[in-house]
Backbone bond lengths (Angstrom), bond angles and torsions (degrees), N, CA, C in turn:
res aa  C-N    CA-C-N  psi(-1)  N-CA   C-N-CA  omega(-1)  CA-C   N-CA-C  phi
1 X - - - 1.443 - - 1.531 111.18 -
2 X 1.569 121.93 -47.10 1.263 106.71 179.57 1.560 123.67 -70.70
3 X 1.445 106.09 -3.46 1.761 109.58 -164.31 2.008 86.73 -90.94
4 X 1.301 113.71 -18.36 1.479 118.14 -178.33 1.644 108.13 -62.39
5 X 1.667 104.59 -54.07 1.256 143.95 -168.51 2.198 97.22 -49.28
6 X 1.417 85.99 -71.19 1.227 103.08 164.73 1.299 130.02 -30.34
7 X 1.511 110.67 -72.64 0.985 107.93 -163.69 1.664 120.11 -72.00
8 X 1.482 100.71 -21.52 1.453 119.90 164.23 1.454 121.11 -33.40
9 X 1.738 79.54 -67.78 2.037 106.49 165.12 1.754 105.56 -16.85
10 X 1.251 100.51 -71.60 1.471 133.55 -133.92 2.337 89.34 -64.75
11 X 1.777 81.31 -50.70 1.734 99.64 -163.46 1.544 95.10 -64.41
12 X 1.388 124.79 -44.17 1.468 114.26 -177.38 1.292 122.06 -90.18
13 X 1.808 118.37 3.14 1.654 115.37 159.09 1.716 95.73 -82.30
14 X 0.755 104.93 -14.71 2.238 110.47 -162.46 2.035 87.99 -76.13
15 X 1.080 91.88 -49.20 1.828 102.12 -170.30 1.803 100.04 -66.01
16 X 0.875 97.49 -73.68 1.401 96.45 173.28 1.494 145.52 -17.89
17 X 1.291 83.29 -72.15 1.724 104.02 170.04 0.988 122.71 -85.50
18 X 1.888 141.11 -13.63 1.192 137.61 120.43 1.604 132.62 -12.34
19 X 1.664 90.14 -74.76 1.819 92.54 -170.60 1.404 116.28 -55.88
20 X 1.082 119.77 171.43 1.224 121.76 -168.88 1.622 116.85 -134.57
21 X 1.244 118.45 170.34 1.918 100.60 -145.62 2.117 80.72 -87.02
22 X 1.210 110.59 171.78 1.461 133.81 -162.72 2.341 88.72 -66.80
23 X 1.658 90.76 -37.13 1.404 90.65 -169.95 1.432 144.55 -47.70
24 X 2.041 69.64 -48.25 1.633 101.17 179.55 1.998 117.82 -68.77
25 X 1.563 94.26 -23.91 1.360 111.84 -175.66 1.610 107.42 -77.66
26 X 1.654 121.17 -36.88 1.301 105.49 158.68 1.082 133.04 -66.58
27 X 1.419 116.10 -39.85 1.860 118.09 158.02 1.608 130.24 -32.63
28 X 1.203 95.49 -45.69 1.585 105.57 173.58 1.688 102.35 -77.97
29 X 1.065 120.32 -37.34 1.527 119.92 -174.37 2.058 89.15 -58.23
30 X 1.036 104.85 -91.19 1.092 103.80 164.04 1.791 131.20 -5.42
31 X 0.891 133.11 -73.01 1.385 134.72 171.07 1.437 105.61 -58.61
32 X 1.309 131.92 -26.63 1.320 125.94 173.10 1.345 114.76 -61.42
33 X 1.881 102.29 -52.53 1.724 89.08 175.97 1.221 118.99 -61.77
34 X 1.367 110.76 -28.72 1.430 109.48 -170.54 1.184 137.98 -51.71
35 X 1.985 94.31 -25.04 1.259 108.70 -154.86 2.207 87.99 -112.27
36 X 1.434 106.79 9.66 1.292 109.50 176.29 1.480 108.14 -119.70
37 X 1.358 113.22 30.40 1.702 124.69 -171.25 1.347 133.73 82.59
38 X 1.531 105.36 -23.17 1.455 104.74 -136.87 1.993 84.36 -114.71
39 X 1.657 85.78 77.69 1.673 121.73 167.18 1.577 115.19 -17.88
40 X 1.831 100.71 -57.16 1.366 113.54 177.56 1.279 138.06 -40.25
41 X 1.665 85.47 -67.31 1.493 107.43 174.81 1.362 115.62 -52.63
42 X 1.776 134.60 -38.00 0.671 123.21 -171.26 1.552 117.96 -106.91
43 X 1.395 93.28 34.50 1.640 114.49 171.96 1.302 113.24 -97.22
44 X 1.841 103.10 -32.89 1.611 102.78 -160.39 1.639 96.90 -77.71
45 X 1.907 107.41 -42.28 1.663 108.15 166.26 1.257 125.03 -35.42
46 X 1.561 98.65 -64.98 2.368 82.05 -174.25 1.353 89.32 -54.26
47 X 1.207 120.89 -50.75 2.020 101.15 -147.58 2.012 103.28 -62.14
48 X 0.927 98.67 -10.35 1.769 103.06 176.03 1.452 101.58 -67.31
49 X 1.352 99.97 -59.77 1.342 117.53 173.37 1.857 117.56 -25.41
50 X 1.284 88.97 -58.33 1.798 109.61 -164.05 1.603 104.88 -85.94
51 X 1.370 113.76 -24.57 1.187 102.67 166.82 1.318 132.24 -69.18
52 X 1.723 119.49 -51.01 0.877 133.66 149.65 1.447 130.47 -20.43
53 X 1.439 109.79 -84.82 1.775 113.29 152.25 1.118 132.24 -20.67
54 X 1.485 119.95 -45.74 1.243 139.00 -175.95 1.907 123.85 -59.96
55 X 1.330 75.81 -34.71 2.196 89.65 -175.25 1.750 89.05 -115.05
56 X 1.476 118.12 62.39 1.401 102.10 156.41 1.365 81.44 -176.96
57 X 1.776 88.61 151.26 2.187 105.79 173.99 1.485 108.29 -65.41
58 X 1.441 120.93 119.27 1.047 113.02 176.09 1.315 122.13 -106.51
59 X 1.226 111.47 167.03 1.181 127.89 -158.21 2.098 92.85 -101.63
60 X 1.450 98.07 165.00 1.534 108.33 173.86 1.562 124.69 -47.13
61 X 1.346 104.16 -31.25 1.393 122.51 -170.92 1.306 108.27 -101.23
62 X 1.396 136.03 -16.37 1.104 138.78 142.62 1.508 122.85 -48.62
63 X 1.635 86.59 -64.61 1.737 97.84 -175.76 1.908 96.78 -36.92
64 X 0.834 122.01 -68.72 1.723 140.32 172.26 1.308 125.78 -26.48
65 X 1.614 98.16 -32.22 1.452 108.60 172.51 1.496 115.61 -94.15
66 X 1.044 98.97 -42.75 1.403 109.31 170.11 1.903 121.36 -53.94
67 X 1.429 104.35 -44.82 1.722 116.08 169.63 1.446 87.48 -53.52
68 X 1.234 144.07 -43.21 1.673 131.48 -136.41 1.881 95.81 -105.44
69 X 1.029 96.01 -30.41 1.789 106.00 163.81 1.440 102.14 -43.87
70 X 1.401 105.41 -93.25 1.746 137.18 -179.55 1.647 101.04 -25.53
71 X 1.387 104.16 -64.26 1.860 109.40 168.42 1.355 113.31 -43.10
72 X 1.278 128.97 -64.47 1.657 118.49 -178.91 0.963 135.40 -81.32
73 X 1.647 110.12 -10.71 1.439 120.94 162.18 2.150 115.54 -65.97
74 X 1.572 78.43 -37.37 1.751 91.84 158.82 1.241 136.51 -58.04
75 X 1.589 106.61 -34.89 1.588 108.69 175.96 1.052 110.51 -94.11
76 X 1.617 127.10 0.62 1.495 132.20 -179.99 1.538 104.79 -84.07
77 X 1.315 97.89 -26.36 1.753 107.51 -174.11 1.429 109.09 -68.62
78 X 1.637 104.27 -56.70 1.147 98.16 -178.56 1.799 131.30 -81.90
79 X 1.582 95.22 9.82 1.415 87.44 172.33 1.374 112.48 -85.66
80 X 1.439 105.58 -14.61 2.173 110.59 -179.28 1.306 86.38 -87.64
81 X 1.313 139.22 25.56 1.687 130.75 175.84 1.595 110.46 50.83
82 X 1.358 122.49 39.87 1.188 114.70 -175.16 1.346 103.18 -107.59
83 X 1.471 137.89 61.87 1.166 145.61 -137.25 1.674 102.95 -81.59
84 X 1.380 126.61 -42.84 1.551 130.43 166.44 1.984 102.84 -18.72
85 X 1.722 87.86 -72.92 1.519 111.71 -166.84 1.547 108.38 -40.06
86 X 2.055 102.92 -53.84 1.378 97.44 -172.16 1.529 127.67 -80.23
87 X 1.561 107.87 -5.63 1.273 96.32 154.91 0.874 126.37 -112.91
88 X 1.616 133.55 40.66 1.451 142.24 159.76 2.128 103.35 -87.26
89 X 1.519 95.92 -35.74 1.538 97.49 168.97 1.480 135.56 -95.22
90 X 1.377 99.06 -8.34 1.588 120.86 163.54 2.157 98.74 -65.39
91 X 1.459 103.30 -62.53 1.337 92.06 -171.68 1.283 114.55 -66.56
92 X 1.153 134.52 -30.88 1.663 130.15 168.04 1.453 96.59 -46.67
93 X 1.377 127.33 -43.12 1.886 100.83 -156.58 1.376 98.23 -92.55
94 X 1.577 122.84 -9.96 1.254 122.21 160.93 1.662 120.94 -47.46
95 X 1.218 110.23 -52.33 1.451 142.50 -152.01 1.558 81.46 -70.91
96 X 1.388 125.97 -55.97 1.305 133.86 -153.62 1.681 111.02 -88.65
97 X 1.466 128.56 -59.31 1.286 125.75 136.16 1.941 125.97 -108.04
98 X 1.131 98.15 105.49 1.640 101.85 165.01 1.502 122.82 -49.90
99 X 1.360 118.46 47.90 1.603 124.78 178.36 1.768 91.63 -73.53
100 X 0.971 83.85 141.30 1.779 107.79 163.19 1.583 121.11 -69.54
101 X 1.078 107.83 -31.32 1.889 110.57 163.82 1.750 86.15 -59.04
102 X 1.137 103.09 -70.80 2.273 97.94 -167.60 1.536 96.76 -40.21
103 X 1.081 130.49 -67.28 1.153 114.45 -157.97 1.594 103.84 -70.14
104 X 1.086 136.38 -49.35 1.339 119.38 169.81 1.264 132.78 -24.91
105 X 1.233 111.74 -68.90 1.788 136.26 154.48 1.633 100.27 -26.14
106 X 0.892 122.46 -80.08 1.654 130.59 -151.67 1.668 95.37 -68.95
107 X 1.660 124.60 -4.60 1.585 103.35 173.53 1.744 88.46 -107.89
108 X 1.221 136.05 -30.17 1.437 138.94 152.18 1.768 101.23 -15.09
109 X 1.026 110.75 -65.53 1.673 126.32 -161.43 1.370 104.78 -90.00
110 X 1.575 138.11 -18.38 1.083 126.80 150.31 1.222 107.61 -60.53
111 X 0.985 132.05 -61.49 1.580 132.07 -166.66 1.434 129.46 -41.89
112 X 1.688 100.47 -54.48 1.574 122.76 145.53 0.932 132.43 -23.95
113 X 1.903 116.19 -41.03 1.484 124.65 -158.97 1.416 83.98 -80.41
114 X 1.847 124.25 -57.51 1.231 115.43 -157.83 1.773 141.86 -43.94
C-alpha cells in the first residue's frame, strides 16, 4: 500500500510541475505562428497574453511573461512596419523588464522607423 501511495506521490508531483500555466502555452502558440508567418495569429496570442495578465496581481514570473508578451507583440508590429505601435510595446516590456535584448530591439526599430 505505501509503494501505491508513493508512487501516486511521485505521478502527481511529475504532473504538476510539468504542465505549464495556460499563459505560457499561448506565448508559445504565438511565437509559433510567428515564426510560421502568419503575423496575425500571433498578434491575437500575445494580446491574449496581455490581456489576461493585465486584470490580475502578478506575480514575478508574470511580470516576465507579460514583458515577453509586449516584446513580441512589438516585433509583430514592426514586421507590418508599423513602427509607432512597435515601439509603444517595446517600451511597455522595457518599463516591465529592462533586459538589454528590449533595449537593443527598440533602437533596431527606431532606426527602421526613420
Amino acid at each position: 500500500m505505501k509503494k501505491i501511495n508513493y508512487l501516486f506521490f511521485i505521478l502527481f508531483a511529475f504532473i504538476l510541475f510539468s504542465c505549464r500555466d495556460d499563459f505560457e502555452l499561448t506565448m508559445e502558440r504565438g511565437i509559433y505562428f510567428y515564426k510560421q508567418g502568419d503575423v496575425n495569429k500571433a498578434m491575437q496570442e500575445f494580446n491574449d497574453v496581455i490581456f489576461a495578465l493585465s486584470d490580475k496581481k502578478m506575480s514575478s514570473n508574470d511580470r516576465i511573461l507579460l514583458a515577453r508578451a509586449y516584446y513580441n507583440l512589438g516585433l509583430s508590429y514592426s514586421k507590418l512596419e508599423q513602427y509607432n505601435r512597435a515601439i509603444n510595446n517595446m517600451e511597455n516590456a522595457i518599463a516591465l523588464d529592462p533586459k538589454q535584448e528590449y533595449l537593443d530591439t527598440i533602437d533596431l526599430i527606431y532606426i527602421k522607423s526613420q
